[in-house]
C-alpha positions as CSV (number, residue, x, y, z in Angstrom):
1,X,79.8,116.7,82.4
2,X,82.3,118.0,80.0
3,X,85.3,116.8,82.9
4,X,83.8,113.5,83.3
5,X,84.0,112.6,79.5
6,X,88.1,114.1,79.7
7,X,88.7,111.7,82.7
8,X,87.3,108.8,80.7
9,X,88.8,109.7,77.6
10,X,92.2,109.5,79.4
11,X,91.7,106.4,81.1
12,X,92.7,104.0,78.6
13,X,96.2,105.5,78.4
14,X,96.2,106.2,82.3
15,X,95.9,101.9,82.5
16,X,98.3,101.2,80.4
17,X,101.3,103.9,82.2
18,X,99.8,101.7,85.6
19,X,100.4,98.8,83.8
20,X,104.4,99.9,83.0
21,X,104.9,101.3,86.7
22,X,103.7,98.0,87.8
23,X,105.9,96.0,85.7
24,X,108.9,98.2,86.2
25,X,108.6,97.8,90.1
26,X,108.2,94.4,89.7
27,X,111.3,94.0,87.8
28,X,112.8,95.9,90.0
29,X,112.3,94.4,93.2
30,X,113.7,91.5,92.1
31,X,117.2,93.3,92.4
32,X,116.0,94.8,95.2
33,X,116.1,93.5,98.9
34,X,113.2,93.6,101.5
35,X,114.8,96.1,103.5
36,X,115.1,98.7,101.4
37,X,111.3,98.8,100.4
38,X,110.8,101.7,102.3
39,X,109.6,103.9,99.7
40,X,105.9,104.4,99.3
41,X,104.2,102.4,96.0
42,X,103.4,105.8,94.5
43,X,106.9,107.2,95.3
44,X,108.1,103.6,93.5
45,X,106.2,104.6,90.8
46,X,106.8,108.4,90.3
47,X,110.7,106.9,89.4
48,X,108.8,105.4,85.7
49,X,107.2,108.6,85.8
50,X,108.5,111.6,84.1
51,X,109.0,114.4,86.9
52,X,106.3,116.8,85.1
53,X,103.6,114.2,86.0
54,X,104.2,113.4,89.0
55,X,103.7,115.8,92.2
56,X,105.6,115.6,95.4
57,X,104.0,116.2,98.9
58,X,106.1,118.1,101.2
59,X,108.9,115.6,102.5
60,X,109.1,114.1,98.5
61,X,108.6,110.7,100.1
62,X,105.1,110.7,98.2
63,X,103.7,111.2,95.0
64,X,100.9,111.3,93.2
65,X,99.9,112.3,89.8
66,X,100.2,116.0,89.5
67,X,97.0,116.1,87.3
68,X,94.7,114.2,89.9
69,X,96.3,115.9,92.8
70,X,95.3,120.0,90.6
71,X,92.1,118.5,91.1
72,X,91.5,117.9,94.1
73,X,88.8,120.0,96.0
74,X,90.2,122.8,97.4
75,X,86.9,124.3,98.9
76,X,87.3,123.4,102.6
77,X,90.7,121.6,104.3
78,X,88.3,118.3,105.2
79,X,87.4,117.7,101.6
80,X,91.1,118.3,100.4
81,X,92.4,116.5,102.6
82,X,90.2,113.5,102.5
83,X,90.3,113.3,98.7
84,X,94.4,113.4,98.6
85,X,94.0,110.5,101.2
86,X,91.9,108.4,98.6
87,X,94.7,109.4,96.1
88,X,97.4,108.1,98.2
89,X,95.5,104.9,99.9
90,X,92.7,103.1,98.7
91,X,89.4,102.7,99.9
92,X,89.5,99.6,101.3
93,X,92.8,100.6,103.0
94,X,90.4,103.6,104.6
95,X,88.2,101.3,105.3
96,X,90.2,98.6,107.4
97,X,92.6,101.0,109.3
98,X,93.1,104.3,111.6
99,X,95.8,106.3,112.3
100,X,96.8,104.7,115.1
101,X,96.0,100.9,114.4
102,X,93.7,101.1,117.3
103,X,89.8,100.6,117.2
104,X,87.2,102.8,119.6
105,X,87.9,100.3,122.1
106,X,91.3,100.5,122.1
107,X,92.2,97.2,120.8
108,X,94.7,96.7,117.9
109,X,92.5,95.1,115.6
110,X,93.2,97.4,112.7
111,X,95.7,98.0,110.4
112,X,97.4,101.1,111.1
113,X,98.0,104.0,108.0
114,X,102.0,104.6,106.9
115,X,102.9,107.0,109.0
116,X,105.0,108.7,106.4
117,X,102.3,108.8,104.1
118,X,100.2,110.3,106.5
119,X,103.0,112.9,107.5
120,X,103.0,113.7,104.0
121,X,99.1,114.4,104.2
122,X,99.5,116.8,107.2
123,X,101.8,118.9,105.4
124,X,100.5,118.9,102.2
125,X,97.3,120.1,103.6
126,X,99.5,122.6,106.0
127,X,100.7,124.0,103.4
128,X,97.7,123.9,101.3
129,X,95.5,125.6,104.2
130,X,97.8,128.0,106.5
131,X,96.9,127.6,110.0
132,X,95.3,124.5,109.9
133,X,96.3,122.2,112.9
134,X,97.7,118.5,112.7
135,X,95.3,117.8,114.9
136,X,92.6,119.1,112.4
137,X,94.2,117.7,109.5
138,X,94.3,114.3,111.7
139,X,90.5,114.4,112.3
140,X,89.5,114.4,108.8
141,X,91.4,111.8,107.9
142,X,90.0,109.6,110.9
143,X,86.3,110.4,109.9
144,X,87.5,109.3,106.6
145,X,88.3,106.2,108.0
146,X,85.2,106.1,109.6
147,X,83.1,107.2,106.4
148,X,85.2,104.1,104.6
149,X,84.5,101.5,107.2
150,X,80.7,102.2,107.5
151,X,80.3,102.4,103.4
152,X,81.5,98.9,103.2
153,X,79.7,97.4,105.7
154,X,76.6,98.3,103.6
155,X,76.0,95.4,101.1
């Protein structure tokens, strides 16, 4: 209960840096052409950052804040690596894509996840959990997916 009144506590001052990173990216893109957007939004970000608050997944193409990311549940690899996806894409991102772009019928009606981002999942978790697969690290994130999609199709 204690950690819930910390979180909100912080959240006022944790709107307003989000408010700066936004407006710093947005002034910045407009020196900035199309084709070198390739960075991730949270690796954008992390550059308003100071380095200290910001952690880097394995590859440093990724960022999130190092204080969420000490938090996340480290019990099992599924439930790390599902709650570092949520950190990195949103929900309804979850909800309304796969790893492959590809629904259970094979069709491309989905938007498909960055592929960086995702890399830098794998390996974060990899590192995290020795001698966990990709393939392991994959299927969590797909049943995350899965566990998005279903939540908001309930009203």
């Amino acid at each position: 209960m204690a950690e819930i009144i910390d979180c909100l506590r912080e959240l006022p001052e944790t709107l307003k840096l989000m408010k700066d990173c936004i407006a710093k990216v947005n002034a910045s893109m407009t020196h900035v052409s199309d084709n070198s957007m390739s960075i991730s939004m949270s690796s954008a970000m992390s550059s308003s950052e100071s380095e200290g608050e910001m952690h880097f997944l394995p590859g440093k193409s990724v960022a999130v804040s190092k204080r969420s990311f000490l938090r996340l549940n480290r019990t099992r690899m599924t439930v790390f690596a599902q709650e570092l996806a949520v950190l990195i894409f949103s929900k309804d991102t979850l909800a309304n894509s796969t790893l492959t772009g590809r629904n259970g019928r094979g069709d491309m009606t989905k938007g498909q996840l960055d592929v960086a981002k995702v890399q830098a999942i794998t390996d974060a978790v990899i590192e995290e959990f020795p001698g966990t697969t990709v393939s392991e690290v994959r299927a969590a994130l797909r049943r995350k997916c899965n566990n998005e999609h279903f939540s908001h199709k309930r009203p």
